[in-house]
C-alpha positions in Angstrom: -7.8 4.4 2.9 -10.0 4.6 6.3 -10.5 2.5 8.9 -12.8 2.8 12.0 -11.8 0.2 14.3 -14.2 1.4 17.2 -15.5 -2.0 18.3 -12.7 -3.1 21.1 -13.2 -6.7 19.8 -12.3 -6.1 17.1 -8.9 -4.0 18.8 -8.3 -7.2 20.8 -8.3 -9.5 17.6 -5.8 -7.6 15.9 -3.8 -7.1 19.0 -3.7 -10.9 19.5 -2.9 -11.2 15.2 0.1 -8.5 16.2 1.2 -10.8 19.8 1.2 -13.8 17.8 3.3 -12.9 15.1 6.2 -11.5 17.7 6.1 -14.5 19.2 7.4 -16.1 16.1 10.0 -13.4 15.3 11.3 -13.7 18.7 11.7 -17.5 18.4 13.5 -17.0 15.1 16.3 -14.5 15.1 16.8 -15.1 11.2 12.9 -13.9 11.0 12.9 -11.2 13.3 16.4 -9.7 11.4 14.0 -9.7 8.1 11.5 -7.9 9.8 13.6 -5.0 10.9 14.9 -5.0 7.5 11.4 -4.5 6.4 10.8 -1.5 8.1 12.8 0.8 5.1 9.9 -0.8 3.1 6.8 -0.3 5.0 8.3 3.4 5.8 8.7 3.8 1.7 5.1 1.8 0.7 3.2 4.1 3.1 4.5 7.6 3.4 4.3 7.7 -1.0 1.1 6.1 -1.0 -0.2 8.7 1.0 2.1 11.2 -0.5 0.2 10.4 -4.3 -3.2 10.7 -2.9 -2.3 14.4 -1.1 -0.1 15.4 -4.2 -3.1 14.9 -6.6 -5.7 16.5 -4.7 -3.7 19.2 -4.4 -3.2 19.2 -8.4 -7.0 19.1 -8.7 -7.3 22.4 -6.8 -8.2 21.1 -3.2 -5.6 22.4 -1.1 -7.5 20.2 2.0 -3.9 17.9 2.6 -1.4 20.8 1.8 -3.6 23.1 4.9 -3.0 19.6 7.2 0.5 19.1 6.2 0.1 16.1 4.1 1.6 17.5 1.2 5.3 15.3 2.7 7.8 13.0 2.1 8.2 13.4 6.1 7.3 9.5 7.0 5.5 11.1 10.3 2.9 12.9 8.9 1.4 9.7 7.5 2.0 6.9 9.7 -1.2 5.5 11.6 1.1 3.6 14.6 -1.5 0.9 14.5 -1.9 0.6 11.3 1.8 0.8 10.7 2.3 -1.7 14.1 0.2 -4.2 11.8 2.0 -3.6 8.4 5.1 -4.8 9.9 4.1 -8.0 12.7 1.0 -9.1 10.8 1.5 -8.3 7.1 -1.3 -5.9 6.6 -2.0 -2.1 7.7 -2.8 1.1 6.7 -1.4 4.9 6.9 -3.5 7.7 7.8 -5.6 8.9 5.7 -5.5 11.7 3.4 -8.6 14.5 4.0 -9.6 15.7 1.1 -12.6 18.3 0.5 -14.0 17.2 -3.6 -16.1 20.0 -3.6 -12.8 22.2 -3.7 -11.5 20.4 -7.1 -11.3 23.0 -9.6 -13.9 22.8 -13.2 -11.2 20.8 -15.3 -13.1 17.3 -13.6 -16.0 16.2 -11.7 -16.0 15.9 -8.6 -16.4 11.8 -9.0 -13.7 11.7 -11.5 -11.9 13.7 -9.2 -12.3 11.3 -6.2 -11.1 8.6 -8.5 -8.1 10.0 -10.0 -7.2 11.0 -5.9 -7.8 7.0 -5.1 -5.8 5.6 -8.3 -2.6 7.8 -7.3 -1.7 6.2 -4.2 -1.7 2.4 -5.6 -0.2 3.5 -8.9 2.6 5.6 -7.0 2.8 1.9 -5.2 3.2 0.0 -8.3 5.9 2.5 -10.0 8.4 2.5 -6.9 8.3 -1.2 -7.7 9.0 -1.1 -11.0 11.9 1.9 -10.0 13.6 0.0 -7.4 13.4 -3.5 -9.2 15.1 -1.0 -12.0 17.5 -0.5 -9.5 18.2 -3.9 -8.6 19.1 -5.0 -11.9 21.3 -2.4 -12.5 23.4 -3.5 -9.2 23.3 -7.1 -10.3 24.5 -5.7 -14.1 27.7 -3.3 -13.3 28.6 -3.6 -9.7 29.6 -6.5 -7.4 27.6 -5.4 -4.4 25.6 -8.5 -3.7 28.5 -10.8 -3.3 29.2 -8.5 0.1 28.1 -9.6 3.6 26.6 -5.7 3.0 24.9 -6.5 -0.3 22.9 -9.6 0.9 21.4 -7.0 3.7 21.1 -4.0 0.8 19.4 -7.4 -1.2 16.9 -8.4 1.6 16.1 -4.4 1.8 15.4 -3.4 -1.6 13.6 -6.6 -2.3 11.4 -5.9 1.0 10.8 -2.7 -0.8 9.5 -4.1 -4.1 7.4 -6.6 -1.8 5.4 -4.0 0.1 4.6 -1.5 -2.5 3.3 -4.7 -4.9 1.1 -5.8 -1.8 0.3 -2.5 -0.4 -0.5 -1.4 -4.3 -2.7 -4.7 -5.0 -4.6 -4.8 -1.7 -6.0 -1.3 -2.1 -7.5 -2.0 -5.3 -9.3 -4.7 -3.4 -13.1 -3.1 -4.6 -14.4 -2.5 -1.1 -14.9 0.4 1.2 -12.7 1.8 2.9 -10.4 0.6 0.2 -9.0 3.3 -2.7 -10.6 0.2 -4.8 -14.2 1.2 -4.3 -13.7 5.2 -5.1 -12.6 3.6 -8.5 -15.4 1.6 -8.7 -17.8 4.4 -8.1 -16.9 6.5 -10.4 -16.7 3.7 -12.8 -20.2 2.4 -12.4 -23.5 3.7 -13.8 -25.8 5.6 -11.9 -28.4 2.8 -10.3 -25.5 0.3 -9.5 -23.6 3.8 -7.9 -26.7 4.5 -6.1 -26.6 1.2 -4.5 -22.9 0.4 -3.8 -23.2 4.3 -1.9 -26.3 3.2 0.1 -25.2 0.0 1.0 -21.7 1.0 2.5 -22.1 -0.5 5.8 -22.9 -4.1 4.4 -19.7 -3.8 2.0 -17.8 -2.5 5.3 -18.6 -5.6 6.8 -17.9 -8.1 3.9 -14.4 -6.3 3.7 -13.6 -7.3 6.8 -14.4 -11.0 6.2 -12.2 -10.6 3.4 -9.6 -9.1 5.2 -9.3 -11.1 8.3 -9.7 -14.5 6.3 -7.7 -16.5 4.0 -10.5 -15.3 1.1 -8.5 -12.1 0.6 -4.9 -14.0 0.2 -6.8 -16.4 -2.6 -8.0 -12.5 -4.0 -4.7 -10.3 -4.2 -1.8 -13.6 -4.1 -2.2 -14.7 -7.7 -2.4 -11.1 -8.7 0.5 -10.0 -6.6 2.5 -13.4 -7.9 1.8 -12.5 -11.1 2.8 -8.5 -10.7 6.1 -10.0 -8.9 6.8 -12.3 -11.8 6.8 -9.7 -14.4 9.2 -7.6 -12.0 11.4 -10.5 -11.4 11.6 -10.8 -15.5 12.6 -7.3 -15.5 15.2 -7.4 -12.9 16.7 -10.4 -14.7 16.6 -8.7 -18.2 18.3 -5.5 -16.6 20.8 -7.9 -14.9 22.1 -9.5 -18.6 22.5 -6.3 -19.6 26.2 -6.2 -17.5 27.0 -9.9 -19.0 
């Protein structure tokens, strides 16, 4: 996904969202110690996210992210350090985004099918790292003994951080607003005069993304969905878990 923060107020705010949040961790050593062991899940969330969008572009025949060295697992080559700085004090960010060139997609799709199937890979890859490492967390609760460690209750807090950030990084970019992968999906979704419009009308739907991001409106979106998500993970993690019973 893109974003153009040009306008320094708009810098300053999120600055200020980033200040105030560090102040809290700093008071709170318990808080700040869950934060750091965040980090392994912001740096997992982001780099696949941005890994699925480069990987399937490539597969469509637009070799735009393997020329710019986006085709990696290499955390580096897809962190945006604001973006990233925001993911981890504030609870919501971005990586860089993936360039991508649709009119290079080879005949198999078009080119807005294309652009969709590109959009859908990062949130999906998202979505299956949770359900893989919730997997994973079951099958440590169901034949080993790990958890009962001083060790395991960090390995706990880290893998858990893991499923948390892919769920909300997954969720929040199906949000159905530009710059989010959401609205590719929609576009390519929606017939030709309601395309027309959501195209010409980008700005406006800029701007009423950001209202929704930087209010409580988009937590009352994306919480019940990513409660929901997280409940169904949790169900699996505790089905895997009987299994060693």
């Amino acid at each position: 996904m893109l974003f153009n923060f040009s306008n320094p107020w708009m810098i300053g705010l999120l600055i200020i969202l980033v200040f105030e949040n560090l102040q809290g961790y700093i008071n709170n050593p318990n808080a700040l110690l869950g934060l750091l062991l965040s980090i392994p899940g912001i740096l997992i969330a982001i780099t696949f996210h941005e890994f699925a969008h480069a990987f399937v572009a490539d597969k469509l025949g637009d070799d735009t992210p393997r020329r710019q060295g986006r085709l990696t697992l290499n955390p580096l080559a897809h962190f945006d350090p604001f973006g990233t700085l925001l993911m981890l004090f504030a609870g919501f960010g971005w990586g860089k985004p993936v360039q991508i060139n649709p009119n290079n997609f080879n005949r198999k799709v078009t080119i807005r099918k294309g652009n969709a199937l590109v959009s859908l890979a990062g949130p999906m890859m998202n979505f299956i790292l949770a359900i893989i490492f919730s997997i994973i967390y079951g099958l440590l609760i169901a034949f080993t003994d790990i958890f009962l460690t001083q060790a395991g209750d960090i390995i706990s807090i880290i893998i858990s951080s893991i499923i948390t950030m892919n769920v909300g990084l997954g969720v929040f970019n199906l949000i159905p607003l530009p710059p989010l992968d959401g609205s590719k999906i929609l576009t390519a979704l929606l017939p030709t005069n309601a395309r027309t419009w959501f195209t010409n009308h980008q700005q406006i739907l800029y701007i009423i993304f950001l209202v929704v991001w930087l209010t409580p409106i988009s937590s009352m979106i994306i919480s019940p969905i990513i409660g929901f998500i997280n409940e169904k993970l949790l169900y699996l993690i505790v089905s895997i878990a009987k299994m060693g019973l």
